[in-house]
C-alpha positions in Angstrom: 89.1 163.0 99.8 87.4 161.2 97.0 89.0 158.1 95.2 87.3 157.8 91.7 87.8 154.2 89.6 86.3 154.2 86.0 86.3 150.6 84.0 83.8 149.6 81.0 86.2 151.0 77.9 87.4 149.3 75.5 87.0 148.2 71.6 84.1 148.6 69.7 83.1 149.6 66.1 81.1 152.1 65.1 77.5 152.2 66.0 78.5 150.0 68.7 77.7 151.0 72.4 79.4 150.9 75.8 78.6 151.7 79.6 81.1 153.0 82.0 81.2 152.6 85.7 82.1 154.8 88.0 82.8 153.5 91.8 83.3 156.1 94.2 84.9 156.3 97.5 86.8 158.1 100.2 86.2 159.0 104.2 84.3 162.0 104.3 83.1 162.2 100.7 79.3 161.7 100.4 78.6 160.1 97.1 75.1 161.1 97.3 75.4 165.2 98.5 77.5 165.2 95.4 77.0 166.2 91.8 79.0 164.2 89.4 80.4 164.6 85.7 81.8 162.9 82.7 84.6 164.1 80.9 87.3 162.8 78.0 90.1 163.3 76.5 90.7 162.1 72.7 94.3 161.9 71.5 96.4 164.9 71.5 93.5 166.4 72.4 92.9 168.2 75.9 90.1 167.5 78.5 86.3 168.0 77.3 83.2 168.0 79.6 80.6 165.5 78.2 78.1 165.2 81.2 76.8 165.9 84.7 74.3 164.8 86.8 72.9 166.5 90.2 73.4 164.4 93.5 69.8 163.4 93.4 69.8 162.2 89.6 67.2 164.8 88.5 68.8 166.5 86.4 71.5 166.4 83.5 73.3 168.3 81.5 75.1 167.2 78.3 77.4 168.4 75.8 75.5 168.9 72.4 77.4 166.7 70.3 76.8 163.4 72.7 72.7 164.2 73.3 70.4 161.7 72.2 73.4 159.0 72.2 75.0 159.3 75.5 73.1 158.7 79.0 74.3 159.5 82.5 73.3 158.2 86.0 74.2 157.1 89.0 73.0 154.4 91.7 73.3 156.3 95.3 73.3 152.8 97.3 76.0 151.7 95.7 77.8 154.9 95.7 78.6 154.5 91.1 78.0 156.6 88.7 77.4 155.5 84.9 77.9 156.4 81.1 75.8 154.6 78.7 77.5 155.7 75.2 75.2 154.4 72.0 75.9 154.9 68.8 79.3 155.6 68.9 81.4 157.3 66.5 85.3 157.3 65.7 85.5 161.0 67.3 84.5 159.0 70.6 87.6 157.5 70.9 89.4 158.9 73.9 90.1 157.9 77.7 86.8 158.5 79.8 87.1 160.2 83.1 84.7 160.6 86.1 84.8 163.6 87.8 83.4 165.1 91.2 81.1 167.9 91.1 79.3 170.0 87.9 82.0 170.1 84.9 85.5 169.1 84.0 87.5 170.5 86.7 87.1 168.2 90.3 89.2 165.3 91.1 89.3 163.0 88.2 90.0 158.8 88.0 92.7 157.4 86.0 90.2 156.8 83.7 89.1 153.9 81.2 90.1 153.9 77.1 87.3 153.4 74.7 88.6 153.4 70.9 86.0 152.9 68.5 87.3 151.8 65.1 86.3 149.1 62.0 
């Protein structure tokens, strides 16, 4: 079973950017053979897919809203997926998951917080 860690959130104002890291893990679970996803969740809000990426990093997907500002990818050899967030916004603000597999519904790390504020 996969183990998922996220870290990279926290404060920034807007315009601002961040990257979050995602270190993978877990006997059995091949890192590479695996597609991989971002997802959030703003306050009171529930769970939105932002992103996903195919095993071999050839291809990405990404909600509308986040194209042009929002880049995912992922290192193989070091078995960690990325988000590089740019010009972020207030509506950014939520707690970032990774996910495993193509959209919002594989196992999912605690997550990482990114508030974006003045």
């Amino acid at each position: 079973q996969v183990q998922l860690v996220e870290s990279g959130g926290g404060s920034v104002q807007p315009g601002g950017s961040v990257n979050l890291t995602c270190l993978a893990s877990g006997f059995g679970f091949e890192f590479s053979q695996n597609a991989m996803s971002w997802v959030r969740q703003a306050p009171g809000k529930g769970l939105e897919w932002i992103a996903s990426l195919t095993a071999d990093g050839s291809y990405s997907k990404y909600i509308r809203f986040v194209e042009g500002r929002f880049t995912i990818s992922r290192d193989n050899a070091k078995n960690t997926l990325f988000l590089q967030m740019n010009n972020l916004e207030a509506d950014d603000t939520a707690t970032y998951f990774c996910a495993e597999g193509w959209g919002k519904g594989g196992t999912r790390g605690p997550g990482t917080r990114v508030t974006v504020s003045e």
